[in-house]
Residue, then its C-alpha position, 0 to 999 in steps of 0.5 A: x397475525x392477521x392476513x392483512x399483516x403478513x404481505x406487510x411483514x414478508x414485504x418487511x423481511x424483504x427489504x431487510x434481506x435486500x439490504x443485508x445482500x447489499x450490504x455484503x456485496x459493497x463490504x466484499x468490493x471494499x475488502x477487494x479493494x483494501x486487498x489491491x492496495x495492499x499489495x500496490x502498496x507492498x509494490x511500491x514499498x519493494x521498489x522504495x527499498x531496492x531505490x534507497x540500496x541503490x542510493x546507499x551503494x552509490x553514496x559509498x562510491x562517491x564517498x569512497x571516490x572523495x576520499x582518494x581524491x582528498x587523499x591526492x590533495x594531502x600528497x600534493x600538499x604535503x609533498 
């Protein structure tokens, strides 16, 4: 390699090395990211299934509630 090569060259590997931290840096806030929503995600899958328990005890209810009144209805019409 001559002298006038090498500033060339280093400039080159320069460059490169720039890239890669930059690189690095962007795939490290992407992984945070996909990070914080996993865990929004997580939340909102938690909340979703405490809502369906609470949707599923409260159906029972009213389906129980129904069948004492249709059971009423059976007594006034049967007699």
């Amino acid at each position: 390699m001559t002298a006038t090569h090498q500033p060339d060259a280093l400039a080159s590997l320069e460059d490169r090395i720039q890239q890669a931290v930059q690189l690095v840096v962007r795939l490290r806030q992407e992984k945070d990211a996909a990070f914080a929503q996993v865990a929004e995600a997580r939340a909102e899958a938690g909340k979703l299934a405490d809502e369906l328990a609470a949707l599923q005890a409260e159906r029972k209810q009213v389906r129980t509630r129904i069948e004492k009144l249709l059971e009423q209805i059976e007594q006034l019409s049967g007699g």
